[in-house]
N, C-alpha and C positions, 0 to 999 in steps of 0.2 A: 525426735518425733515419738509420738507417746501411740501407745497401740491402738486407741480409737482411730487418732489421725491417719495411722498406718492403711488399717482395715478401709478407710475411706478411701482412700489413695489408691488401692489393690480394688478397689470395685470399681472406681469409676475407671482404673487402667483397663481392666478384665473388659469392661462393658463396649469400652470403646476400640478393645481388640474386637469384639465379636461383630461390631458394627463394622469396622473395617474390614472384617471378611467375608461381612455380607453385600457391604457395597460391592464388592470386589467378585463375586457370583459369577457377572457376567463376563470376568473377564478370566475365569479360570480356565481358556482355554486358549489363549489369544498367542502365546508362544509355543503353542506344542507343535506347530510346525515346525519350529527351529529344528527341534531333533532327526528331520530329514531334509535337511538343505544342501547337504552336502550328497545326496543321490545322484546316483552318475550314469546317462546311458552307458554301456544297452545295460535294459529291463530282462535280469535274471527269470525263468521260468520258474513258476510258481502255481496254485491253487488255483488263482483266479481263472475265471472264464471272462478274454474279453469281445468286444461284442463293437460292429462302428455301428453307430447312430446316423440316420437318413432323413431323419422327419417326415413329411409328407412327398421327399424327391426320391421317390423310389426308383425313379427311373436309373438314379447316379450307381445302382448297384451292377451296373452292365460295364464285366471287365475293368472293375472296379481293382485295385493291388489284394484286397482284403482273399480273395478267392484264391490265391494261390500263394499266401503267407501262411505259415503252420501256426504264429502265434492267434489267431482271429479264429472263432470259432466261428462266429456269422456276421449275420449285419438285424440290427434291432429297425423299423418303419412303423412308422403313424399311418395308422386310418382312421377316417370320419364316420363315426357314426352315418350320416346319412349318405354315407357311401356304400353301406354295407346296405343299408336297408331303406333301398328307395321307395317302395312303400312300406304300407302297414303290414306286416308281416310276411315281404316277400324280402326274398336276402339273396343279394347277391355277393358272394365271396369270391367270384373270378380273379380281381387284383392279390388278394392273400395267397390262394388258389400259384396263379403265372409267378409269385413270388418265391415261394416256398421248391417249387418245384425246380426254377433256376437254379437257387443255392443250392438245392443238394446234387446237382449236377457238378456240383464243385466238393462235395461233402460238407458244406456249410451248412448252419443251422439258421432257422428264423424265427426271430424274437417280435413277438405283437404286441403294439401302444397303440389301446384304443382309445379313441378323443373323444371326448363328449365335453372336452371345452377349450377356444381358442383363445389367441391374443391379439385379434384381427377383428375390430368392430364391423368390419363387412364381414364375417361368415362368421355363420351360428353356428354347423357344425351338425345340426341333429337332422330328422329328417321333420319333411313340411306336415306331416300329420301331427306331430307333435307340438307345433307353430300355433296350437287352438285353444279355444276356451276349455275343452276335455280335459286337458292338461295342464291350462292352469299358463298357459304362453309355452312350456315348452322349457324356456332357457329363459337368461335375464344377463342381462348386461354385469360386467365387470368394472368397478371401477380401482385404476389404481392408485398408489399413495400420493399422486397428482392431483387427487381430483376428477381425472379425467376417465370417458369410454376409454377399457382395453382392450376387450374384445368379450368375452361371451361364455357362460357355463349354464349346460344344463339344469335344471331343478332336480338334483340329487337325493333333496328333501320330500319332493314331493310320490306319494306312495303308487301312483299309477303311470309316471315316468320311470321309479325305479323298476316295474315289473316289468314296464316292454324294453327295459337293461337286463334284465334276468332273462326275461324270455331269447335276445340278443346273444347274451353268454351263454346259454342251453344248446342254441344252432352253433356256435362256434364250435363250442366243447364238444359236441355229437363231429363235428367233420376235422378239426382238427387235434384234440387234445391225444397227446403221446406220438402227435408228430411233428410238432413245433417244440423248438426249444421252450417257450415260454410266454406268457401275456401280459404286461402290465397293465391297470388302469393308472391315467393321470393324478398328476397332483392333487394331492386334499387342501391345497391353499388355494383361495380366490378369492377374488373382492366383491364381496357380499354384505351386506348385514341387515340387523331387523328393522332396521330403517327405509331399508329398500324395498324387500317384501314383508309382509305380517306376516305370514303363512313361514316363513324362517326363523328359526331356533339357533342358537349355539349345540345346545344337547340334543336338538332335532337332527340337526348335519352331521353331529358326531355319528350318532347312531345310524342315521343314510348311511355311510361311510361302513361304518362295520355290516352292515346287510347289505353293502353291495362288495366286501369283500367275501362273507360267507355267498352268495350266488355264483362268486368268481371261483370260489375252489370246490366247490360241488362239480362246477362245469368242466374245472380242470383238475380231475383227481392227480392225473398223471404228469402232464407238462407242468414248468415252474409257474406257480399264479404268486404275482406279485403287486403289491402298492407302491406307489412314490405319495411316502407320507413323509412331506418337510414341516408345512407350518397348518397352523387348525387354527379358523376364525373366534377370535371372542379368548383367546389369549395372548403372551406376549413372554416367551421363558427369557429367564428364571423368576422374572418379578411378577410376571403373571401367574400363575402354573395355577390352571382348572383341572386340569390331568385330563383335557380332553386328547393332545397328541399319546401322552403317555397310554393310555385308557389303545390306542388305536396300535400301539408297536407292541401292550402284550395283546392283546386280542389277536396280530396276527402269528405271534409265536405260539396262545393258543390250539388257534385251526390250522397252522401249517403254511400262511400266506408271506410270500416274503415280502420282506420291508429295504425299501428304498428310498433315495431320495435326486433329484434334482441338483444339478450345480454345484460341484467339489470345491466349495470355499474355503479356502483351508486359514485365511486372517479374517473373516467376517461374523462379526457377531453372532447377526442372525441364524446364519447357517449352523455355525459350531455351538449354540446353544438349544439351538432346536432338535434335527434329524440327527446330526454328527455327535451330538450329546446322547444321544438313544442310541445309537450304534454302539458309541465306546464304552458308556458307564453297565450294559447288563452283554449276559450270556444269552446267545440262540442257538435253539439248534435249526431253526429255519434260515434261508438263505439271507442274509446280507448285500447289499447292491449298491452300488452310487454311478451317476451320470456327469461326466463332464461335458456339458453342453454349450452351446453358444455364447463367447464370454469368457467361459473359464481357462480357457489356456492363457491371455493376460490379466487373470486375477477380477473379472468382469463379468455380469449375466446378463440374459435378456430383459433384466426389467430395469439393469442402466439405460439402454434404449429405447425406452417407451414415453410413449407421450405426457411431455411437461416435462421431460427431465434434460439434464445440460447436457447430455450425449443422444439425444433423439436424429434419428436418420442414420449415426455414427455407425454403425454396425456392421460398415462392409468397408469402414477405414482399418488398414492393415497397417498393425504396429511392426515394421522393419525391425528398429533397434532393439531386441529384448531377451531375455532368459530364459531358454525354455526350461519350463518347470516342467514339464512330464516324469520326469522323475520323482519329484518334488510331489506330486499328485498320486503316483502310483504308490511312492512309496507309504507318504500317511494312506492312504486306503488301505494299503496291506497291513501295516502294523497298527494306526491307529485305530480302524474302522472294525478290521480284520471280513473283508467281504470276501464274496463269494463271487461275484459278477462286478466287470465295470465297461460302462459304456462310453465310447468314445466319439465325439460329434464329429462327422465329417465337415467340419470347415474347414473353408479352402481360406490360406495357405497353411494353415497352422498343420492338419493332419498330415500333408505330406511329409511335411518340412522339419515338425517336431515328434509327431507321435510315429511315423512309420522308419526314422532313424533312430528312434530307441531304442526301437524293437524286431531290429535286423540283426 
């Protein structure tokens, strides 16, 4: 072979490395769970702070195991916006209020998820003032990668729903900031786009999103203010990248907001190339979080159960036969993710069954 040929040979070999490695992008993460498979209860003490997860059943926190286990620092609960603020500018926090007070009768902390978007096309979630033409409706329908209503999200975008969210997190922060563990807002993912309203952007939502994180840590100089930032409308990582999530994890190592996410997938694309990619590829010195939520203890999330998909209704069938991965969970969280907080979904049977013999 004569050195023209050669050098021809060596370019198109080179070229079609680099294309093989970029095909291959999205899957540079796809066995790093391997290197904790072999994690074994019980779940060594360590850093993390964790936390069970209630959703809106708050009631399940009454002599609940969490209360008199040393490893549980508290229990994390959802409230609705139009719970809090059943009218225009009166607020009632009585449920936060009987919450918080329970826990530390036990020394347990409480961790606040406010909603201001569901996945129940019966409930909107916000309050009926905001249901008006002043506002613009208020909220707008979800829909998911079905096709179909999932349920409902604020207008985050829009600048006079984000202020009575500010004014919102101002009353919080005044009664409980530096006495709650911490407050997250909901996920930055939802099924939206500009097809649905005009009045919505991509870079319009980004930016909602970061000014309703700076409101949130003004309000809460002192307790953790954190986001569950997974996925941001109007991209698709790694083949996407707007830098609109990117733009959203420094912005809150920034201002000090920490950054979370939703649903500990540890073999799913999605997951591992979006939030779980933000976690492991930089350094924070703001807190770190992940949620294992409905779903995740058999490798599953709440949007397998949603409507049009082949497991709709499926969600309270309980897989007998399986592995508990809680090890397997904790342990990528801790080395892969390296967090600070992890929240644990009270499902029944899973939490009894897997999470609370781990960690005896």
């Amino acid at each position: 072979m004569n050195l023209s040929n050669f050098l021809i040979l060596a370019f198109f070999l080179s070229c079609a490395n680099c294309y093989a490695k970029w095909d291959n992008q999205s899957e540079r993460y796809a066995n790093a769970y391997k290197k904790y498979a072999e994690a074994r209860c019980p779940i060594p003490e360590n850093r993390i702070k964790h936390f069970v997860y209630f959703a809106r059943d708050r009631g399940a926190i009454k002599d609940h195991p969490l209360l008199k286990h040393d490893r549980f620092s508290g229990a994390q609960i959802m409230y609705l916006w139009s719970r809090l603020e059943p009218a225009e500018g009166k607020y009632d926090f009585s449920t936060i209020r009987h919450d918080y007070e329970y826990l530390k009768k036990y020394g347990k902390k409480l961790f606040v998820q406010l909603q201001d978007a569901t996945f129940d096309p019966k409930v909107r979630g916000l309050p009926e003032y905001l249901n008006t033409s002043e506002y613009d409706g208020g909220s707008i329908e979800q829909i998911n990668d079905h096709g179909r209503v999932d349920g409902w999200t604020a207008k985050r975008w829009n600048k006079k729903v984000h202020k009575r969210f500010t004014l919102l997190l101002e009353a919080l922060g005044k009664e409980f900031d530096g006495k709650i563990e911490g407050i997250n807002l909901q996920e930055t993912a939802i099924g939206v786009d500009p097809n649905q309203d005009t009045t919505f952007t991509y870079k319009g939502y980004r930016d909602a999103i970061k000014e309703n994180m700076l409101s949130l840590r003004k309000a809460f100089p002192q307790s953790t203010a954190m986001l569950y930032a997974n996925f941001m409308p109007g991209e698709w990582l790694p083949w996407e990248d707007k830098g609109y999530l990117r733009s959203i994890y420094e912005y809150g190592e920034q201002i000090g907001v920490a950054l979370a996410a939703p649903d500990l997938m540890v073999r799913r694309k999605g997951q591992l190339n979006h939030a779980l990619a933000m976690m492991h590829e930089h350094k924070y010195s703001t807190p770190l979080d992940i949620a294992v939520q409905d779903g995740n203890y058999t490798g599953l999330t709440g949007a397998d159960f949603s409507a049009g998909s082949d497991l709709e209704g499926n969600e309270n069938n309980v897989v007998e036969k399986r592995k508990n991965i809680v090890p397997l969970l904790h342990a990528f969280a801790e080395d892969f993710l390296k967090v600070n907080y992890m929240f644990w979904v009270n499902q029944k049977p899973y939490f009894e069954e897997d999470v609370l013999t781990c960690f005896e």
